[in-house]
C-alpha positions in Angstrom: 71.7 78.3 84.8 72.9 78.3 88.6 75.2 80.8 89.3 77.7 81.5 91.8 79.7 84.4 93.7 83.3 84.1 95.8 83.8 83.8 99.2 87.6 84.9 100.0 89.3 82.7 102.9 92.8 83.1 101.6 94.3 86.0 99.9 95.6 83.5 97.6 92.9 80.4 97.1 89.1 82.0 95.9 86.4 79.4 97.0 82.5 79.5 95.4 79.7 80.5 97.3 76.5 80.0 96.6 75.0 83.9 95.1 74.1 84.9 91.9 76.6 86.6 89.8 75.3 87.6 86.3 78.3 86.2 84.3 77.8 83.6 82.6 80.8 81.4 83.9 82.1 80.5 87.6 85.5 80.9 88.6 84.9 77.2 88.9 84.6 76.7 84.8 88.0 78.7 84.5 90.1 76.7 86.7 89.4 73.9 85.4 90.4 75.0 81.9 93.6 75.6 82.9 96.5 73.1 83.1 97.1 72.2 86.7 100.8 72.2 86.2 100.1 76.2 85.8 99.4 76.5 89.4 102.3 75.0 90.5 105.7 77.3 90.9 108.7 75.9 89.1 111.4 77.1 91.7 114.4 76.5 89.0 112.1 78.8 86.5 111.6 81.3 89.3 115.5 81.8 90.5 116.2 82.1 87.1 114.2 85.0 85.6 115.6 86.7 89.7 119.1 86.2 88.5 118.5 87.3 85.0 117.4 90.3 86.0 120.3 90.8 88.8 122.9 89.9 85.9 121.4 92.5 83.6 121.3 95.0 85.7 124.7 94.4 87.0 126.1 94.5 83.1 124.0 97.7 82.8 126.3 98.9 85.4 129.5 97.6 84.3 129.2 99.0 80.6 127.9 102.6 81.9 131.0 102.7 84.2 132.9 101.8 81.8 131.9 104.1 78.5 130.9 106.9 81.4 129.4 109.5 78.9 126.6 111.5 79.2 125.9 110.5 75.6 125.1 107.0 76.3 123.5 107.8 80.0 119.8 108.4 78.3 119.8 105.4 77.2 121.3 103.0 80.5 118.9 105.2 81.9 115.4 104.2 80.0 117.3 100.4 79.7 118.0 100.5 83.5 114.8 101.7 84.6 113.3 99.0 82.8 115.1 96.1 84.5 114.3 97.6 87.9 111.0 97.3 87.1 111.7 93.8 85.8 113.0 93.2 89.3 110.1 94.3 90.8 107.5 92.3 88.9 109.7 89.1 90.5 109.3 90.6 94.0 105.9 90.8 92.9 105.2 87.0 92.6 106.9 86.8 95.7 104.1 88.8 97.4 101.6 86.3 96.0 103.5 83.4 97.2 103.9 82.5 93.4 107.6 82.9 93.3 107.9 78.8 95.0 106.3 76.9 97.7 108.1 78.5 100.5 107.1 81.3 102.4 110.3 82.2 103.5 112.1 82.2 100.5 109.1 84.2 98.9 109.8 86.8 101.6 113.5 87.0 100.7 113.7 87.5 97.7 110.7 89.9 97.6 113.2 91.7 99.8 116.1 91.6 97.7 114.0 92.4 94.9 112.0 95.6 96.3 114.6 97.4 98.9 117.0 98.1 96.4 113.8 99.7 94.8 112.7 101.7 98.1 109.3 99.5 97.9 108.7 98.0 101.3 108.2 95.0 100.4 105.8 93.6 103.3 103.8 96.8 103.5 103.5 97.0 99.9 101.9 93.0 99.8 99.6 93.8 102.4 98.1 96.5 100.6 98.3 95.3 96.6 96.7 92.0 98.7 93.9 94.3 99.4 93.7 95.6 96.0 93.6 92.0 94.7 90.9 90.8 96.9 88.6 94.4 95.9 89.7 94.6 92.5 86.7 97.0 90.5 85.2 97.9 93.8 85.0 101.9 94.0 84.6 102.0 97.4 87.0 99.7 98.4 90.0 99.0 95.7 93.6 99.8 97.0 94.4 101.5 93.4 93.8 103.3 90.1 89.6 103.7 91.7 88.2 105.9 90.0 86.5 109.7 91.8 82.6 110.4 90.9 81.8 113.1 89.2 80.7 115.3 92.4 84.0 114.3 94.0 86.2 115.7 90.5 84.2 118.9 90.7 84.8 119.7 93.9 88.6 118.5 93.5 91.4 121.2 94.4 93.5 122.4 91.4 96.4 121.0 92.6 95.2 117.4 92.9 93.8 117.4 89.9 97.1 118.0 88.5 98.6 115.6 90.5 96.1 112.7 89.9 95.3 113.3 85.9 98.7 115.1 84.9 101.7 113.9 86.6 100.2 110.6 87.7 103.2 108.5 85.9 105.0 109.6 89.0 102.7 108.7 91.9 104.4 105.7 93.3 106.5 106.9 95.8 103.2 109.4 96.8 100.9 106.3 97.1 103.8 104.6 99.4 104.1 107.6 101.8 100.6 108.9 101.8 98.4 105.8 100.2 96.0 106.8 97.4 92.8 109.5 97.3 90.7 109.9 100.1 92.8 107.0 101.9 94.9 107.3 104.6 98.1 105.4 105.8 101.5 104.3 105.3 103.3 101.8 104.0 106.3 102.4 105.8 104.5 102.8 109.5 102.6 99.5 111.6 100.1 102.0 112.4 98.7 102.8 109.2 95.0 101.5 109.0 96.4 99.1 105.8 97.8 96.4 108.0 96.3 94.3 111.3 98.2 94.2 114.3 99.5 91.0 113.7 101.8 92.5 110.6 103.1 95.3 112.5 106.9 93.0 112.4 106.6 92.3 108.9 105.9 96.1 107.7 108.5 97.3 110.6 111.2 94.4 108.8 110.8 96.2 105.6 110.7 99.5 106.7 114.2 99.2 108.3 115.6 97.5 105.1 114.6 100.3 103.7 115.9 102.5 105.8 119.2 101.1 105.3 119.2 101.1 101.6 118.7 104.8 101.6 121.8 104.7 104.4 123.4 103.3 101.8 122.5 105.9 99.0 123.4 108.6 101.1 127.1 107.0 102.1 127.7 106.7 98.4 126.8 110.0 97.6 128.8 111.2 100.3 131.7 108.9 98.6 131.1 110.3 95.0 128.8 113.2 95.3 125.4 113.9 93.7 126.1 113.5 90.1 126.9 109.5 91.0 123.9 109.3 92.6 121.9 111.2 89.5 123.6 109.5 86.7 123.8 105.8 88.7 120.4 105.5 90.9 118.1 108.8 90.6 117.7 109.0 86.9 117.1 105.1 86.3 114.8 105.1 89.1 112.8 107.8 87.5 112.2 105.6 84.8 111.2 102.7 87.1 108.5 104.4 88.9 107.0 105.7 84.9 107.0 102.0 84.0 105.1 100.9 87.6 102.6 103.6 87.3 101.9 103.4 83.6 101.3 99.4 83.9 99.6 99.6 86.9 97.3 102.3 85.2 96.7 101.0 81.9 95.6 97.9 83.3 92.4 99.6 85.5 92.3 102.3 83.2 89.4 102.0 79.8 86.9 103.8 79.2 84.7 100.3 79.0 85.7 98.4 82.1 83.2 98.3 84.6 83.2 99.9 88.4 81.1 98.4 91.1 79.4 99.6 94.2 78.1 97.5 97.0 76.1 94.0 96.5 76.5 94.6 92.7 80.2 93.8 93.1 81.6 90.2 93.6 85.4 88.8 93.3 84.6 87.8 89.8 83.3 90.6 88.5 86.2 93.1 90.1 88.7 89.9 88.6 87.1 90.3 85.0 87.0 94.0 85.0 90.9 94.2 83.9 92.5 94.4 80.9 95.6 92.6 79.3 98.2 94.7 77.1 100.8 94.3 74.4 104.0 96.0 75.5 105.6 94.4 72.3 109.4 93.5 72.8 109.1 94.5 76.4 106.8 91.5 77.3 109.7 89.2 78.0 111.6 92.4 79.7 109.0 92.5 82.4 107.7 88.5 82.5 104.8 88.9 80.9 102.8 91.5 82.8 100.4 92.6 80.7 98.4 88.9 81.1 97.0 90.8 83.6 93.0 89.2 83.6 94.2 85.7 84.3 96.8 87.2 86.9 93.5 88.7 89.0 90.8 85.7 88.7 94.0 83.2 90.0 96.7 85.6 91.9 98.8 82.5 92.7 100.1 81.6 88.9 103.8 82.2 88.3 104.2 84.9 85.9 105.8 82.2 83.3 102.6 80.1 83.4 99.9 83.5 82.8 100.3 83.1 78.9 99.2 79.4 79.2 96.2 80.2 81.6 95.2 83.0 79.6 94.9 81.3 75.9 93.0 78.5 78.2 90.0 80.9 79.9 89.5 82.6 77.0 87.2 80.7 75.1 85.2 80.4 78.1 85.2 84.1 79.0 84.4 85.4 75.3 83.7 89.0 75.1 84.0 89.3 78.9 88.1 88.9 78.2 90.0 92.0 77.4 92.9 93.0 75.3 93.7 96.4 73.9 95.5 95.6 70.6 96.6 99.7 70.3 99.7 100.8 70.9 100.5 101.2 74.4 100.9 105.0 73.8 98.2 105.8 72.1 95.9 103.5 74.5 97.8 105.7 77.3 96.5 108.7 75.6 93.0 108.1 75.3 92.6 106.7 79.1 94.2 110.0 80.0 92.0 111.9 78.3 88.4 110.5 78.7 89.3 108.5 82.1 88.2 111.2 84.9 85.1 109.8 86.4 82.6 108.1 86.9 78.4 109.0 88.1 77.7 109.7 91.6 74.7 106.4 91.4 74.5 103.3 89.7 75.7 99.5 91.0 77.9 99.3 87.7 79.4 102.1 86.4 81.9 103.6 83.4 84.0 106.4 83.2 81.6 109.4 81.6 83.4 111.7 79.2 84.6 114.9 80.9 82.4 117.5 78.5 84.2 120.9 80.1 
């Protein structure tokens, strides 16, 4: 059986090379299982889950102004958080270029969709672009890598704390400081993430950002720090829990692969994912846990991954994942038995922590 291996010219388009990859499909067999028409954005589609969003939220507001109870805030809060991570999936079609066939419409509403987030949006598509394109690498993934077990023994106190206990609120961490033994910025042109030929693009989203915490502060100033708690803080909270504990549980199983060197190829890193059942929150947040088909073909609208995914899997078989558990108890047992992985190998699992 000839086999093959990717060669990346586009962060968006994966072409085959010859290679040998030891699965027993191509990323030629799965494109060609899907529907065409799921490549292809549907602008009208893609406008409308972006104003969806924007209209909830807005009501969100409207209703929590309006009953203005601490009684009820718990719950705008969890339901608020939610839809700004709703909005922030749509941004993130607009960093793949999925949202419609224009660039520059891509880029504005990935704007509008992750300032009033504090995610800068350029700067954060240049870098989940490089976790896309080393997805399952340990070496070289942008996110959710895993340490070796020399590297956890040695690991300070307090960053063990901060990577295995309180990792549900590592976002704005990894956007300030990048992840483990990484350096950079997203918010500076001189972090090692971007080329030179970015430096406008992350500087454009840094000042937008910029500006929307100008605008945080002036309303705090205008209604004081309760506002700013009970309307933005607390709902944000729950945003960055709902990024970190997707973006986790999706590289996070105690039997998906790691890679190291020539033993790693495009494929394998795509494969090495794993989709999730977020139950009545799947339509929330478009779909996101049809997260293997989203890595083999990053360009597939998030309203077309369902299709693409009942498509590839007969063809993947056991390679394609789903957790059917709970989403908390599959939360759980990552947490638990997730640490590292051995110092050697090509391919590599998480090893049970035995102190």
């Amino acid at each position: 059986m000839q086999s093959n291996s990717i060669k990346l010219t586009n962060p968006h388009i994966c072409e085959l090379s010859e290679d040998a990859t030891k699965l027993p499909f191509t990323l030629g067999d799965l494109k060609v299982a899907i529907p065409s028409e799921c490549f292809q954005p549907n602008l009208g589609k893609s406008l409308f889950y972006f104003f969806r969003d924007i209209l909830i939220i807005g009501l969100l507001y409207a209703s929590a102004h309006y009953l203005d109870s601490w009684w009820v805030m718990p719950i705008f809060w969890v339901m608020q958080g939610t839809m700004f991570w709703a909005l922030f999936v749509v941004g993130h079609d607009c960093g793949h270029q999925s949202f419609s066939k224009k660039k520059w419409l891509n880029d504005l509403i990935g704007h509008l969709s992750h300032t009033p987030l504090l995610v800068p949006y350029h700067g954060w598509r240049i870098s989940h672009r490089t976790h896309h394109l080393n997805t399952g690498h340990i070496d070289n993934d942008e996110s959710w890598y895993p340490v070796t077990k020399s590297q956890y023994e040695v690991m300070p106190l307090m960053q063990k704390i901060g990577r295995y206990h309180v990792f549900l609120l590592a976002y704005p961490v990894y956007l300030f400081m990048r992840s483990p033994n990484k350096e950079g910025s997203h918010f500076l042109p001189s972090s090692s993430l971007f080329k030179p030929s970015e430096k406008w693009d992350v500087i454009t989203s840094t000042i937008l950002c910029t500006l929307m915490v100008g605008l945080l502060a002036f309303l705090t100033y205008q209604w004081g720090w309760i506002w700013l708690l009970k309307y933005y803080a607390a709902p944000y909270l729950v945003f960055i829990i709902w990024l970190d504990l997707v973006t986790f549980l999706h590289h996070t199983e105690s039997d998906i692969p790691w890679y190291r060197g020539e033993d790693w190829n495009f494929l394998k890193g795509a494969v090495s994912t794993i989709d999730r059942d977020y139950g009545l929150i799947n339509y929330i947040h478009h779909d996101i846990g049809t997260h293997v088909a989203h890595h083999i073909f990053l360009n597939i609208p998030h309203y077309n991954l369902k299709k693409a995914t009942e498509a590839i899997k007969p063809i993947m078989g056991d390679y394609f994942r789903k957790c059917e558990k709970p989403i908390w108890v599959a939360l759980w047992q990552s947490w638990i038995s997730c640490h590292f992985v051995p110092d050697t190998g090509g391919k590599v699992y998480y090893i049970p922590d035995k102190k």
